[in-house]
N, C-alpha and C positions, 0 to 999 in steps of 0.2 A: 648512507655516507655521513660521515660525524660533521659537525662545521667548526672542530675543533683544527685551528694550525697544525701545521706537520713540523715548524720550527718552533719553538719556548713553548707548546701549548700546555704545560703541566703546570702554570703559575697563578699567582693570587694577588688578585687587587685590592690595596686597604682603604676599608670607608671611613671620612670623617666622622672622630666625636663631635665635631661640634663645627656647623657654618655660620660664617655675616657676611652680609651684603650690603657694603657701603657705598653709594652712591657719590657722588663729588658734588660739592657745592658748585650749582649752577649747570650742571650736566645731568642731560638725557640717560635713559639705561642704558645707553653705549658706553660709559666711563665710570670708572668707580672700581674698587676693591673685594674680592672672594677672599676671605682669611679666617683660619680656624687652623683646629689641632686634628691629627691625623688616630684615630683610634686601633687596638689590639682587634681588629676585627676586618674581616673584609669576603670578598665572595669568588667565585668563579665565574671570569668575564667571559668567560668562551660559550656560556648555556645562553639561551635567548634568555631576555630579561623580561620584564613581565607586560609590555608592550608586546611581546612574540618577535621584535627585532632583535638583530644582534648590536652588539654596544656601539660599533662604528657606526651604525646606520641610526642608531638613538640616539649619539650625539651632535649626528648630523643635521637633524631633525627637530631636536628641543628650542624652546624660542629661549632663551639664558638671559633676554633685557626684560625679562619679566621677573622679578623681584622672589614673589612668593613662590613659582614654578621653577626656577633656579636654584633657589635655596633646597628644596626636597629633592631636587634631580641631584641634586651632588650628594647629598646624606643619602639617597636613594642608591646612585651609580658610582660615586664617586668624584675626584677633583684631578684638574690636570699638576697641581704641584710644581711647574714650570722650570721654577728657580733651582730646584733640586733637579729636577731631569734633564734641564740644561745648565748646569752651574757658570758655565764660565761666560754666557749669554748675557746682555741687559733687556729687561721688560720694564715697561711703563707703568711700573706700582709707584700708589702713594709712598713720597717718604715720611709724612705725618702718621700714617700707622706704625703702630711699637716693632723694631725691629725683632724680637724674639720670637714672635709669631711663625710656628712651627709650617702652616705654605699660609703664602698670599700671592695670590696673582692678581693680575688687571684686568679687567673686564675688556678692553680693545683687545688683548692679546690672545683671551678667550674666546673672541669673536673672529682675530684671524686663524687662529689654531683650526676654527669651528668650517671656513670657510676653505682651506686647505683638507680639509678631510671632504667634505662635501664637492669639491675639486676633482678628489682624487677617485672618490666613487663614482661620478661623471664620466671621467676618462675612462674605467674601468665597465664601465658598460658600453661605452662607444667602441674600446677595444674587441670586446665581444661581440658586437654585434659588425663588424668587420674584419675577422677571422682572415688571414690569408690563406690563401688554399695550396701554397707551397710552403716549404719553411725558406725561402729566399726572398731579398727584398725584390722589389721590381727593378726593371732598369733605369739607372737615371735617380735612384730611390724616389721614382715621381708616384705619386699618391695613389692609392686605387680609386675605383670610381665610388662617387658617394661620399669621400672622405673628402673633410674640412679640415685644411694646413691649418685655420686658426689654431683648431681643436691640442695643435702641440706647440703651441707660443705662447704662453701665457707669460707673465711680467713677473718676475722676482725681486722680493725684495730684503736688503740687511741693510746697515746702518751707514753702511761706504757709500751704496751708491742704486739705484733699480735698475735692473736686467732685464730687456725687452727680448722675447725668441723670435719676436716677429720683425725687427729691425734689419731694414735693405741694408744698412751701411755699419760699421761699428759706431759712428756718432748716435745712431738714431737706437742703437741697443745699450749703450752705456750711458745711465742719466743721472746724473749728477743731484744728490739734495738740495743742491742751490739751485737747479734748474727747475726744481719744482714749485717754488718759492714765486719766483719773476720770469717775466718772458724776456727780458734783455740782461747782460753784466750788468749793465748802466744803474738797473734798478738794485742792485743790491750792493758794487763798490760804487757809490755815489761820490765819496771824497778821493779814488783814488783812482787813476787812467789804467787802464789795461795795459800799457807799457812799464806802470809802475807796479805790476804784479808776478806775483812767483808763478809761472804758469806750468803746465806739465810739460818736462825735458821735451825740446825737441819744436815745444809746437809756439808759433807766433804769434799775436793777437788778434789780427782778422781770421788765424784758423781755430784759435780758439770764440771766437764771435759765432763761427761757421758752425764748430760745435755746438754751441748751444742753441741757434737756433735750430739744429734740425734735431739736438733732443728736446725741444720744447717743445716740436711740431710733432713729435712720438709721443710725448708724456700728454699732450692733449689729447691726441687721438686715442689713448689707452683708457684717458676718462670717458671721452665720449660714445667709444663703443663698449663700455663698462668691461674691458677686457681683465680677466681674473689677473689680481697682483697677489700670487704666495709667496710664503713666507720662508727664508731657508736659513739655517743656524749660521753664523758670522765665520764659526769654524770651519764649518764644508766650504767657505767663499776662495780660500787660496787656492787650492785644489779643484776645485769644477768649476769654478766662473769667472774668478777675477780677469784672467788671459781668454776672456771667451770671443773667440775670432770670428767675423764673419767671412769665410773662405772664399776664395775665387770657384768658380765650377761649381755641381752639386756637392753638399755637405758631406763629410762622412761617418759623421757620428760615433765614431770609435776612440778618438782623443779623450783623452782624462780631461783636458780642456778645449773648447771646438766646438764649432758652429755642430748645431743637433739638426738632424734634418726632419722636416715638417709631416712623413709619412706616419703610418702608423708602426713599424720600425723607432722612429723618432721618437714617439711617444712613449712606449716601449722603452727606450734609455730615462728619455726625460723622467718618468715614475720613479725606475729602478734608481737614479739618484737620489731623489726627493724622498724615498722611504729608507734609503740606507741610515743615513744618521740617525733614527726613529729608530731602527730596528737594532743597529749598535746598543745604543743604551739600553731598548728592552731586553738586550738577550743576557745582561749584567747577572751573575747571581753571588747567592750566597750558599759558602760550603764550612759545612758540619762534621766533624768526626764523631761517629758514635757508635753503640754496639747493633749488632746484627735484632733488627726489632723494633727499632727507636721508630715513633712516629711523630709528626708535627703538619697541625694543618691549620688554614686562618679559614675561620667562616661568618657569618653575619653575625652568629652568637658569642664571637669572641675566641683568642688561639687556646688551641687544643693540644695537647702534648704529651703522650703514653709512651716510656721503656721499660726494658727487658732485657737484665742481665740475669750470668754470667751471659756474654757471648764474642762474638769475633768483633772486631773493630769494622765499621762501614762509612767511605765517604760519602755523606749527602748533597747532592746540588741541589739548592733553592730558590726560585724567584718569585719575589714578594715584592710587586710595585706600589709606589705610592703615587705615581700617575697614571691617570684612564688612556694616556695617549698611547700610554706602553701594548698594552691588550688590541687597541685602536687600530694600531699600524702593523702588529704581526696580521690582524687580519687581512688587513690593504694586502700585506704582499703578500698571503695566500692567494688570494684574488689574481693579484699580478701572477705568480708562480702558473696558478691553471691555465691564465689568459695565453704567458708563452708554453704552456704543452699542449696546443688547441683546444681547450677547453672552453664553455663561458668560466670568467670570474665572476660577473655581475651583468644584470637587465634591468631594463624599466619595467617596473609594477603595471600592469595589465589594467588597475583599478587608480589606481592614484598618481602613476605613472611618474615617480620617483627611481631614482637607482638604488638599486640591494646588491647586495654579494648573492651569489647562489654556490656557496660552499655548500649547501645542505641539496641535494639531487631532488630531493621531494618539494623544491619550490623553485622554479625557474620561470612562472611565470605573475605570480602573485607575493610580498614580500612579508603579507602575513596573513594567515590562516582568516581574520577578519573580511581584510582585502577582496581575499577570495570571495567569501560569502556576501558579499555588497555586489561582487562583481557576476555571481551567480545570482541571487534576489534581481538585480536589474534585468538581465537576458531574461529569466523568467516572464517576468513581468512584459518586455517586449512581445515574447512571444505569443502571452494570454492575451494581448491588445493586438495580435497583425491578426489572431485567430477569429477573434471577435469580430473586427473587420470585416475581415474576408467572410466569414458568416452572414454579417448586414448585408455584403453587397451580394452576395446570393437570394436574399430576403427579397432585397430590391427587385433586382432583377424578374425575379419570379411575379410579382408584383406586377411590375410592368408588361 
């Protein structure tokens, strides 16, 4: 079975000519700048890379606050290019770096991007390994057994406002940036009485007081059980979340906007959003007129490009990304696609016990060929030691 997508899987990822990694004055390798020029060259992200993982799962994986290992992974793998792939987005780049700088992203931004893919292959092996055994949800769409409602709440976040799936109430799901800030209004309009503020149509000052206390008593609890906060483009927020209701009754998950329900159903929708806008941009290409013959391809050694006339005219589609996220997330939704045709999409590693995709049928229980051989060396090794054993106490025995 190929681990190559069955949607865009014909495309090419361009590697940069040239990385920096700049650091912020007075900031840890959490902050700081990835900025460089994009070169004529790049590879095919869909073959394992030279770890034997697939790219989504190497990106998942790389430590990126490490300077000199970051640096080679992207001239290695490539850059997510952010600003370009989501242009009408804002990211937390230096504005002290030169603006002509062909990508620059943020080192935070690269760590949430890092943690939302890591998110998603989580789910997706949770998914698998909870298969339902009808194609209907349950009744009530109450959970099956085994399954953890957290596992489809996680926190969202855009620049309006954070999205909690696990919020009892819509207060305690809609959390305001200023709630993040202070536990009371008091602390942040200090000169100015809650009477004397523009508040949202409708609502009064002890219900907007009411509000924030019970999103401050969500947004703590969200840090304290380190509940995953991803990340979703500003543009998907009118459409799938800003109206996001908590329903009376159980949820029903089928609204464009609307409480999602916490089964694995639930989950199930919740992905299929989170990788649409992903999968939008990745599926972009570029089309060529030319004659019957023409060839063009990008490879590590640079593009490659042979025609051959006279012939008939042919249109060519091409996709040629200059983000790793684009390759990243057709994979995800392979994964997701097999998950809803009962399939696995992804399992924990047997050896190191991480999540992989198992697009490839030759590996469902180890996520790389190394893996495996550490996880056979060890049983060996058990077993030349119980044999051993059991030999001595035979010795003994006899002895005695």
């Amino acid at each position: 079975m190929s681990v190559r997508p069955r949607f865009a899987g014909d495309g090419r990822l361009r590697l940069p000519a040239s990385v920096q990694i700049l650091y912020r004055s007075g900031d840890d390798g959490a902050r700081g700048d990835i900025i460089g020029d994009l070169a004529d060259a790049g590879y095919d992200p869909f073959e394992r890379v030279a770890s034997g993982l697939l790219l989504a799962e190497e990106f998942a994986r790389v430590d990126v606050t490490d300077r000199k290992t970051a640096r080679d992974w992207y001239q290695e793998h490539g850059v997510l290019d952010l600003s370009h792939f989501f242009p009408a987005e804002t990211f937390d780049v230096s504005h002290h770096v030169r603006e002509d700088t062909p990508f620059h992203d943020a080192q935070v931004d690269v760590l949430q991007q890092q943690l939302n893919v890591r998110w998603h292959l989580l789910s997706l092996a949770r998914l698998s390994d909870h298969l339902p055994d009808g194609s209907q949800p349950r009744s009530g769409w109450a959970p099956a057994e085994g399954w953890d409602p957290r596992w489809a709440q996680p926190a969202i976040q855009s620049p309006s406002e954070l999205l909690w799936l696990g919020g009892s109430t819509n207060y305690e799901t809609h959390i305001m940036p200023l709630v993040r800030r202070a536990a009371r209004p008091e602390d942040v309009f200090k000169e100015t009485p809650l009477s004397g503020l523009t508040l949202p149509p409708g609502m009064s000052p002890t219900e907007y007081q009411e509000w924030w206390r019970q999103a401050r008593t969500a947004y703590e609890k969200i840090i304290t059980e380190d509940i995953p906060i991803l990340w979703a483009p500003e543009s998907d927020w009118d459409y799938e979340w800003s109206e996001y209701d908590v329903e009376v009754g159980p949820p029903s998950g089928r609204a464009p906007t609307g409480r999602l329900s916490a089964d694995w159903w639930g989950l199930v929708e919740l992905e299929r959003r989170l990788l649409s806008s992903f999968v939008h941009r990745a599926a972009e290409y570029q089309v060529e007129i030319r004659r019957a013959g023409y060839g063009r391809d990008l490879t590590r050694e640079g593009e490659s490009m042979s025609d051959h006339f006279p012939g008939p005219l042919v249109v060519y589609e091409r996709r040629w990304w200059g983000s790793l996220l684009a390759p990243v997330y057709l994979q995800l939704l392979e994964g997701l696609r097999r998950v809803t045709e009962g399939q696995r999409g992804a399992a924990f590693c047997r050896e190191c016990g991480q999540p992989f995709l198992t697009l490839d049928a030759r590996r469902s229980s180890f996520c790389t060929d190394r893996e495996r051989f550490r996880f056979s060396q060890r049983e060996r090794r058990r077993r030349i030691a119980a044999h051993v054993s059991e030999a001595e106490s035979e010795i003994e025995a006899r002895i005695d």
